[in-house]
C-alpha positions in Angstrom: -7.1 68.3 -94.0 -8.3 66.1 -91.1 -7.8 69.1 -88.8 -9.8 71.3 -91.2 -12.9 68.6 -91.4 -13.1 68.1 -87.7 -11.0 71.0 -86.3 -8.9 70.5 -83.4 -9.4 68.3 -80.0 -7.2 70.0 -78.1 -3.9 72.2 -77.3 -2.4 68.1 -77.7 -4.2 66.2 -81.2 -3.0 63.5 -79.3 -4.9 63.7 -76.1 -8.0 62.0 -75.7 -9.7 64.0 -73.5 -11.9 66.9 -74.2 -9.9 70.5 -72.8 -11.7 70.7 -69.2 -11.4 67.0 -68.7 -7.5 67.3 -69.4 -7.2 70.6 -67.4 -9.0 68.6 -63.9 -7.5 65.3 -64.9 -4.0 66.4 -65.5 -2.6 63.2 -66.8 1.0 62.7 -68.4 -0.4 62.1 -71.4 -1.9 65.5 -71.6 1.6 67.4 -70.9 2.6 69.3 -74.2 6.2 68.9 -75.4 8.4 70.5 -72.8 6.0 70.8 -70.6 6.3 70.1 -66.8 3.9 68.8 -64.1 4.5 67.0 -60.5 3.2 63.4 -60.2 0.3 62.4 -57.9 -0.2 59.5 -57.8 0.6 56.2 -60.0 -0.6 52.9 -60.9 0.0 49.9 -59.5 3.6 48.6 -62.0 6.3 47.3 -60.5 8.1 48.8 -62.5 7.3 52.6 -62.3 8.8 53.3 -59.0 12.8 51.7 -60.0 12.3 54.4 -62.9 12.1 57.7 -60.6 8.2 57.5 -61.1 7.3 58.6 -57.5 4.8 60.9 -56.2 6.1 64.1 -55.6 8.4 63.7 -58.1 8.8 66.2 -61.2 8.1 64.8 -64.8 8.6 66.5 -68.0 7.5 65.2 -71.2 10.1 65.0 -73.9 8.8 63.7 -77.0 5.5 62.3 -78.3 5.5 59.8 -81.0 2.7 59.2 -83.9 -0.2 57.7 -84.2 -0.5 56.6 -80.6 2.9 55.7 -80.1 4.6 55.7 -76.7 5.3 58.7 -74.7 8.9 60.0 -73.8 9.2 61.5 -70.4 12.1 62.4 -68.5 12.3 62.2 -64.2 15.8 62.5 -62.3 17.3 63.3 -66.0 16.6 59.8 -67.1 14.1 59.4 -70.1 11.6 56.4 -69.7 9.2 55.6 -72.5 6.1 54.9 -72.1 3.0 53.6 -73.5 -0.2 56.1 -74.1 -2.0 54.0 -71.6 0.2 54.0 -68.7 0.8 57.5 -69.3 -2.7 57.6 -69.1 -2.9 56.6 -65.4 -0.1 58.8 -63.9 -1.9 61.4 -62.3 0.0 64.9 -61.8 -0.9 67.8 -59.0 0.0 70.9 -61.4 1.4 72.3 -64.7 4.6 74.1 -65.1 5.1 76.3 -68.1 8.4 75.0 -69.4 11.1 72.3 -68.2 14.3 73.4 -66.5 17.0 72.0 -69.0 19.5 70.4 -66.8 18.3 70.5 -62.9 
């Protein structure tokens, strides 16, 4: 019903941005389920780069909790969660259509 009130933001109810901000920014959290992109750049955690999160690197978002919940996205075949925030930050060069299921 929410939907029907205020119709949709975007291809993603969960992305925040409006659809030509997401489409220039191409963040992770704007990837649909399944969906593929290569990683630009990421913030400064230490943490980010032990993980496989390395520019240059393919990512592919894997699941999407509720009601701003954390992000699952998989890199090298390993699945990291993360929160909307962070995913927020990693910046990505372009969109592939649908993930290759084991590279």
């Amino acid at each position: 019903m929410f939907k029907m009130w205020f119709g949709r933001k975007h291809e993603s109810d969960d992305c925040p941005h409006r659809p030509e901000e997401c489409d220039r920014l191409k963040t992770l959290d704007c990837l649909q389920l399944n969906e593929e992109g290569e990683i630009d750049s990421i913030p400064d955690q230490a943490l980010l780069e032990p993980l496989g999160f390395r520019p240059g690197k393919k990512v592919c978002l894997r699941c999407r909790a509720r009601f701003g919940g954390p992000l699952v996205a998989e890199v090298e075949g390993r699945h990291t969660a993360l929160g909307r925030s962070l995913a927020r930050q990693i910046k990505l060069r372009n969109r592939h259509p649908i993930c290759p299921e084991n590279e």
